[in-house]
C-alpha positions in Angstrom: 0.0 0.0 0.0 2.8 2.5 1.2 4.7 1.5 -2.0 1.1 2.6 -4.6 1.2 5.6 -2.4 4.4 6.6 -3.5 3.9 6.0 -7.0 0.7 8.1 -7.2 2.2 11.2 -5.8 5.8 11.1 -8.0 2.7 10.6 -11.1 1.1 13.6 -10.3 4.3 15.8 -9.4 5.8 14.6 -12.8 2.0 15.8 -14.7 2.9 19.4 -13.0 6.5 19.3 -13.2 5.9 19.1 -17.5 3.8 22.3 -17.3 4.7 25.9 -17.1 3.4 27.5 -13.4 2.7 30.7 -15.7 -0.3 30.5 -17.6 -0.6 31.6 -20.7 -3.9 33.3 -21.4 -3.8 35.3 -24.7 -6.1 37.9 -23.9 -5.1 41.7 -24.9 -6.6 42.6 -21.6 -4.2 40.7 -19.4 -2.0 44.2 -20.3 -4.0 45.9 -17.1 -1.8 45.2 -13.8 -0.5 42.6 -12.4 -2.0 40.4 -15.7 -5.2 38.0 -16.1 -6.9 36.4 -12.9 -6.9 32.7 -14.1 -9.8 30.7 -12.9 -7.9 27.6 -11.0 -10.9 26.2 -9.3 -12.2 22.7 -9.2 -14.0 22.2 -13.1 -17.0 21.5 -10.9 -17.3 24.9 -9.1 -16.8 26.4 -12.7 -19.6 24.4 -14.4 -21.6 25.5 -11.6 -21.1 29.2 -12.5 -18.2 29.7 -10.6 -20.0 28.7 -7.3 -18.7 27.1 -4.0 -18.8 28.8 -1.2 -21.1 27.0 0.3 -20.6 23.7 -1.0 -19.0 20.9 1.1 -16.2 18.7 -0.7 -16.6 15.0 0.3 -14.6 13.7 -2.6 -13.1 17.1 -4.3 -10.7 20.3 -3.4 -13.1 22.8 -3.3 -10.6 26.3 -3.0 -13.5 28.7 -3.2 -13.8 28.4 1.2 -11.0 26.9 3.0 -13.9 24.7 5.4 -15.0 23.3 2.9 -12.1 20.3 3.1 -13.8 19.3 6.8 -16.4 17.3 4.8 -13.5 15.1 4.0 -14.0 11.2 4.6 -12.4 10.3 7.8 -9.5 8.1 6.1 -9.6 9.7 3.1 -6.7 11.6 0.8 -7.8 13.6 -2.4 -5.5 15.1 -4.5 -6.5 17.5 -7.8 -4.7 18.0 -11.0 -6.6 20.5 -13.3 -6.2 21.9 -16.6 -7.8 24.3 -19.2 -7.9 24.3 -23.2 -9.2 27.9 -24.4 -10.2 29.4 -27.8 -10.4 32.8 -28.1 -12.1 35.0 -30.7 -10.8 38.5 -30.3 -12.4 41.2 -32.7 -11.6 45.0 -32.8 -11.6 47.7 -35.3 -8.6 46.3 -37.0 -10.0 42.9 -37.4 -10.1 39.6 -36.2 -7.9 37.0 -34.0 -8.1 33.7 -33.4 -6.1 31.8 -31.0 -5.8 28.5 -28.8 -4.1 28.3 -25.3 -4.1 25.4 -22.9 -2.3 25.3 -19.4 -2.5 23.5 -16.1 -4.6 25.5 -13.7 -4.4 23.6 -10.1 -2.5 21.0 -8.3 -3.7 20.8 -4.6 -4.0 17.8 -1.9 -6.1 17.4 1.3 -6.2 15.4 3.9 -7.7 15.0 8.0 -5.1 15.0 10.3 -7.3 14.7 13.4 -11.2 13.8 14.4 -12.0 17.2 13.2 -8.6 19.2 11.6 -7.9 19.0 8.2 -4.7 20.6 6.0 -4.2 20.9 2.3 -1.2 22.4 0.2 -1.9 23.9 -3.3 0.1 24.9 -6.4 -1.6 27.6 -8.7 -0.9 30.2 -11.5 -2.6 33.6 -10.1 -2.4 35.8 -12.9 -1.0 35.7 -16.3 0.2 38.5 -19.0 0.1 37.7 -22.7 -0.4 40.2 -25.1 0.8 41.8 -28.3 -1.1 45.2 -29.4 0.0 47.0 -32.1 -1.4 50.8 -32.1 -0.1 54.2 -32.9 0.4 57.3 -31.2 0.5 61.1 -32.4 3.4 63.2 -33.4 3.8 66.0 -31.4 2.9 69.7 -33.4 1.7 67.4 -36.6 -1.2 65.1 -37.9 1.3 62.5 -38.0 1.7 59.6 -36.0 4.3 57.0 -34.9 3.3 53.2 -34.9 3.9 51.6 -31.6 3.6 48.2 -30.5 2.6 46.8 -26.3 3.6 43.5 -25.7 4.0 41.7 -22.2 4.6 38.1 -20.9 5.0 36.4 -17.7 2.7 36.3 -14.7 2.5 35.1 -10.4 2.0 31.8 -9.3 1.3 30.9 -5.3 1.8 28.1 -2.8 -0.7 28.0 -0.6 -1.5 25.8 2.7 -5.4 25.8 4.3 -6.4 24.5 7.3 -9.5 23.3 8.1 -11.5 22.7 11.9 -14.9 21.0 12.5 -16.7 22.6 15.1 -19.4 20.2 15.0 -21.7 18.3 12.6 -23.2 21.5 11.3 -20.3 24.1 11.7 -16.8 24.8 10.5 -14.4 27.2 9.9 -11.2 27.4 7.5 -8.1 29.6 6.9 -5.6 29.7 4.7 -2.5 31.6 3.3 -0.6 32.2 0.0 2.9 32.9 -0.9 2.2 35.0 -4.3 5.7 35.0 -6.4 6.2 35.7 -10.4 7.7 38.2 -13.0 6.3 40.3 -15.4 7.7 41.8 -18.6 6.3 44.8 -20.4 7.5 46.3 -23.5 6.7 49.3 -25.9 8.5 49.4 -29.0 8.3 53.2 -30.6 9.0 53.0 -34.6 10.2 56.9 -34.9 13.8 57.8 -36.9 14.8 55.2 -35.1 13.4 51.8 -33.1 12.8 53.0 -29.5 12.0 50.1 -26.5 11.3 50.5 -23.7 11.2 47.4 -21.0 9.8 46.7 -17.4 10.9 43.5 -16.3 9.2 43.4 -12.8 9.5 40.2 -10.0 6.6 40.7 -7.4 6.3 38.9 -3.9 4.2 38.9 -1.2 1.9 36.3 1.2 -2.4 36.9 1.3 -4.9 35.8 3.6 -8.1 34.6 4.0 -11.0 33.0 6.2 -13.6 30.8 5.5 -16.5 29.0 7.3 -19.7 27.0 6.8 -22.7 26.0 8.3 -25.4 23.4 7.2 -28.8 22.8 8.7 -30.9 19.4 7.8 -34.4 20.0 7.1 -35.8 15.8 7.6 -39.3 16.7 6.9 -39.1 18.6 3.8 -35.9 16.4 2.6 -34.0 19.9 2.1 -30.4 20.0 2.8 -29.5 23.7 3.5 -25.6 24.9 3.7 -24.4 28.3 3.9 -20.9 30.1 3.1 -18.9 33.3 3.9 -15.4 34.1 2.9 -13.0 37.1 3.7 -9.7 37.7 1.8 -7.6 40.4 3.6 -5.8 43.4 1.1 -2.3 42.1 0.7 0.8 43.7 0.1 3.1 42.6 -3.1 6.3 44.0 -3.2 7.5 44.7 -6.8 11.3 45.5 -7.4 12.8 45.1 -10.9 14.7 46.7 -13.9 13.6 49.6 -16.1 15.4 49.2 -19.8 15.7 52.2 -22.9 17.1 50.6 -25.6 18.1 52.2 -30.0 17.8 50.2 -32.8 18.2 46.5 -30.4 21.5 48.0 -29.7 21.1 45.4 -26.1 24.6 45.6 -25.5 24.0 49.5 -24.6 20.6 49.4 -22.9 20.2 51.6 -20.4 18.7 50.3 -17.4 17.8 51.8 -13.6 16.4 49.9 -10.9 12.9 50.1 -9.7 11.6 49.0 -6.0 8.2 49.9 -4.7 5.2 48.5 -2.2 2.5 50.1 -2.9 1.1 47.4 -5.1 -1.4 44.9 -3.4 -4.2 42.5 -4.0 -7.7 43.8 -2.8 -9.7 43.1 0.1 -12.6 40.5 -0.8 -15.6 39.5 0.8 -18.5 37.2 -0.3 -21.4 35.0 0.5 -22.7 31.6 -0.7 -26.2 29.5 -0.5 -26.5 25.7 -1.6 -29.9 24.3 -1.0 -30.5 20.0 -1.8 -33.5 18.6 -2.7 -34.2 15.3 -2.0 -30.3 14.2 -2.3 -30.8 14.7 -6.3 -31.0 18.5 -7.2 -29.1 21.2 -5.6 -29.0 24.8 -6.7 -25.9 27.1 -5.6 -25.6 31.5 -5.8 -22.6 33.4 -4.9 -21.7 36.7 -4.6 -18.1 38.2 -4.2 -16.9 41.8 -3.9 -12.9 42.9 -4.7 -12.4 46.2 -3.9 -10.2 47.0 -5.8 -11.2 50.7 -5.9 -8.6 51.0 -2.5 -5.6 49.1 -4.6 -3.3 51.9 -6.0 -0.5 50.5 -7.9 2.4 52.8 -8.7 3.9 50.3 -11.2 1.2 50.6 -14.0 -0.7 53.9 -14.0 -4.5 52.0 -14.3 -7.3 53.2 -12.5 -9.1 50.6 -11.0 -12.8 50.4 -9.9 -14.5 47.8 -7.5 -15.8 44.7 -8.5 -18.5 42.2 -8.3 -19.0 38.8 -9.1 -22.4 36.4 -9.6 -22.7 33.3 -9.9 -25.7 30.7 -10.7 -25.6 26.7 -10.4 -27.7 23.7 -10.3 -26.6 20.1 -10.2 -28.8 16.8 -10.9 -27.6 14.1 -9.0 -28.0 10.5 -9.5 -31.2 9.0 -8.5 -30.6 5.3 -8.2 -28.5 4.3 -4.5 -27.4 1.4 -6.1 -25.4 2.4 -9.6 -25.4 -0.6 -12.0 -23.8 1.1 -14.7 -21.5 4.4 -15.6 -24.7 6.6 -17.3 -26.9 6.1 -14.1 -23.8 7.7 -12.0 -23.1 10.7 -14.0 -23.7 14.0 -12.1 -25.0 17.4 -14.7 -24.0 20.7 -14.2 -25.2 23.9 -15.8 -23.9 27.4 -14.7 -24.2 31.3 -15.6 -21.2 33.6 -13.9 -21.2 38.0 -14.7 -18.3 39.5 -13.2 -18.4 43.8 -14.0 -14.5 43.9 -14.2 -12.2 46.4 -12.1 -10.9 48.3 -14.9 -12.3 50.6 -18.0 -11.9 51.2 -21.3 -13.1 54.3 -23.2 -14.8 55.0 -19.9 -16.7 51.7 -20.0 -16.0 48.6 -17.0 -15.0 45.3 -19.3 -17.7 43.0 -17.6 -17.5 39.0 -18.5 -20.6 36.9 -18.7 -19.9 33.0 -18.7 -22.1 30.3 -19.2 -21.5 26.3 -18.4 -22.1 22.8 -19.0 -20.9 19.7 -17.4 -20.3 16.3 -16.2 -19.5 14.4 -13.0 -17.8 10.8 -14.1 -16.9 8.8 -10.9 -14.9 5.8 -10.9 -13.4 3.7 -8.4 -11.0 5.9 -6.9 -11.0 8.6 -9.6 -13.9 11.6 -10.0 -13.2 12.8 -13.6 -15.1 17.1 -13.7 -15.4 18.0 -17.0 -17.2 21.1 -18.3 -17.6 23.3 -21.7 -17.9 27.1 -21.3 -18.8 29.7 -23.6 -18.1 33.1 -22.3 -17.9 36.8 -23.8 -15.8 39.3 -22.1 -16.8 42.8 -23.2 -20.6 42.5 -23.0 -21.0 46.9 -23.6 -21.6 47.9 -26.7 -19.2 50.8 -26.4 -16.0 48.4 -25.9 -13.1 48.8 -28.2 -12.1 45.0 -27.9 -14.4 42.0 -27.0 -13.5 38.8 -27.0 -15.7 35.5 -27.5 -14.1 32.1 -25.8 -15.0 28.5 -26.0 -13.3 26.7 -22.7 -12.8 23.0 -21.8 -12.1 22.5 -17.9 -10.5 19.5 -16.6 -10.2 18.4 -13.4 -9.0 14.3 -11.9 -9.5 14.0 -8.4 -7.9 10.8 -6.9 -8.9 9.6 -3.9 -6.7 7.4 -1.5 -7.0 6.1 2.0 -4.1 6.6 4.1 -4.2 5.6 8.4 -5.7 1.9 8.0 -5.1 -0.2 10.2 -3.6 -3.6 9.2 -5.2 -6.9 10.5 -3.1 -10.0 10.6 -4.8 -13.7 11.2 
């Protein structure tokens, strides 16, 4: 037993250890701040519109509320490996592009450690920045204008470890904390008399916070399962210290560069509420709501003004209705899902909001859950908004599930 034990986790570490902790996400909007917010949760919580806070994780890693692990079996291990596969559709005034981006998205493990304490360790990429946007800017005292091009790469990953404490069968609470780490490169190339660049290569580091709890109340009579959710994430400080570069004509050898060091970047303080409600142990129906105030974030590395944000999210799950499964179809688990996020920064005086919708599947095996879901999202919903881009998404998540602490028996 020890021996399969072993084998599984060097598997997984190997599936993460052949991926890139920097997402790549394509998007011409990852250019604002620190980059892209990638969604690394569980491809359940995403086909249920982005939803968790209130759901309990028997057989998952839910990372939307750190309690959420104290529904944990009381032998067993899970461990989560996900991945996305995106196509985007970005259209503007100067046309149309089309491109296709996959990365890993989470690698996390949980476990009990007690009656009623729990622990899990995570892997994730935060952010990511990939862009290239070619525009032009005017010539000073003329009608003329000088073609310039923004491009930017990189982005911050985070280890994180939770902990998780049963109060009693109805209660729990959660915590958790994040070392945020990662670099991000910004450059504008200016095509006057000669090839001006100028280049921000920034590293960013810094630890967040947050608390989490749940509470679930059995209603016998009406069969109605009732669970509630809150979460808090503190404002965290990232310090960002890097290199400013001014370089002719790709003339690298005689860049000039000067050093940069500030803390007044930070992530925002969040707050937000859940409700799951289960009927009859067959349909349950989720809502979220989360607020980033990112209105009280000023960032002295990139000159954006940003605004506060809110998140929504709708779910409902249909669960299978046999007890006894005799067959793979009657065990599958559907998931539908609508998300709107209003953004946190503007363009031409308009927010760039993000509507999602979802579709998915729960496939249980022996030991192995298998959460796929399909997503079509469009991020840019105003009319008024210069660049709006349409994605297809595929989510993957495999969630293994072990049983460590048994106690041998020996005739």
């Amino acid at each position: 037993m020890k021996k399969n034990k072993t084998i599984l986790i060097a598997i997984l570490f190997a599936c993460v250890g052949g991926q890139k902790i920097s997402a790549q996400n394509a998007s011409p909007y990852s250019y604002f701040g620190i980059g892209m917010f990638n969604n690394v949760d569980n491809a359940r919580n995403i086909a249920l519109g982005n939803t968790g806070i209130a759901l309990e994780a028997p057989d998952y890693i839910n990372s939307k509320n750190p309690a959420a692990m104290t529904s944990i079996s009381t032998k067993n291990v899970v461990f989560d490996v996900s991945g996305l596969m995106k196509y985007n559709t970005i259209s503007s005034n100067l046309g149309t592009d089309k491109r296709l981006s996959s990365n890993f998205t989470n690698f996390s493990a949980a476990l009990r450690i007690s009656k009623n304490a729990f622990v899990g360790l995570s892997m994730q990429p935060t952010t990511s920045s990939d862009y290239k946007i070619s525009s032009s800017i005017p010539i000073e005292g003329t009608a003329g204008e000088y073609p310039i091009t923004y491009e930017g790469s990189g982005g911050l990953s985070n280890w994180g470890a939770s902990f998780g404490y049963k109060v009693n069968d109805n209660w729990s609470f959660g915590g958790k904390v994040k070392n945020n780490f990662g670099t991000i490169i910004r450059k504008e190339t200016i095509a006057t008399t000669s090839e001006i660049e100028l280049s921000r290569d920034i590293r960013y580091t810094g630890f967040s916070y947050g608390l989490g709890t749940q509470y679930r109340k059995e209603f016998e009579d009406s069969g109605l399962l009732l669970n509630l959710g809150a979460v808090v994430n503190f404002k965290s400080k990232l310090v960002a210290k890097g290199e400013v570069g001014y370089t002719e004509n790709k003339d690298y050898a005689n860049t000039v560069t000067s050093k940069l060091s500030t803390k007044d970047s930070s992530l925002p303080f969040e707050f937000g509420a859940g409700i799951s409600i289960l009927k009859n142990d067959r349909y349950r129906a989720t809502f979220d709501f989360m607020q980033s105030q990112w209105d009280q974030v000023v960032n002295s590395v990139t000159p954006e003004k940003y605004y506060r944000q809110n998140t929504y999210g709708l779910g409902f799950e249909i669960l299978p209705g046999r007890k006894r499964i005799q067959s793979l179809s009657e065990a599958l688990i559907y998931r539908f899902g609508l998300n709107y996020d209003t953004g946190y920064y503007k363009v031409n005086n308009a927010k760039i909001d993000k509507m999602e919708a979802t579709v998915g599947l729960g496939i249980p095996f022996n030991k192995i859950i298998l959460n796929v879901n399909y997503g079509y999202g469009i991020h840019g919903v105003q009319n008024n908004i210069p660049i709006r881009e349409n994605y297809h998404m595929l989510n993957l998540s495999i969630n293994f599930l072990d049983t460590w602490f048994t106690k041998r028996y020996l005739d």
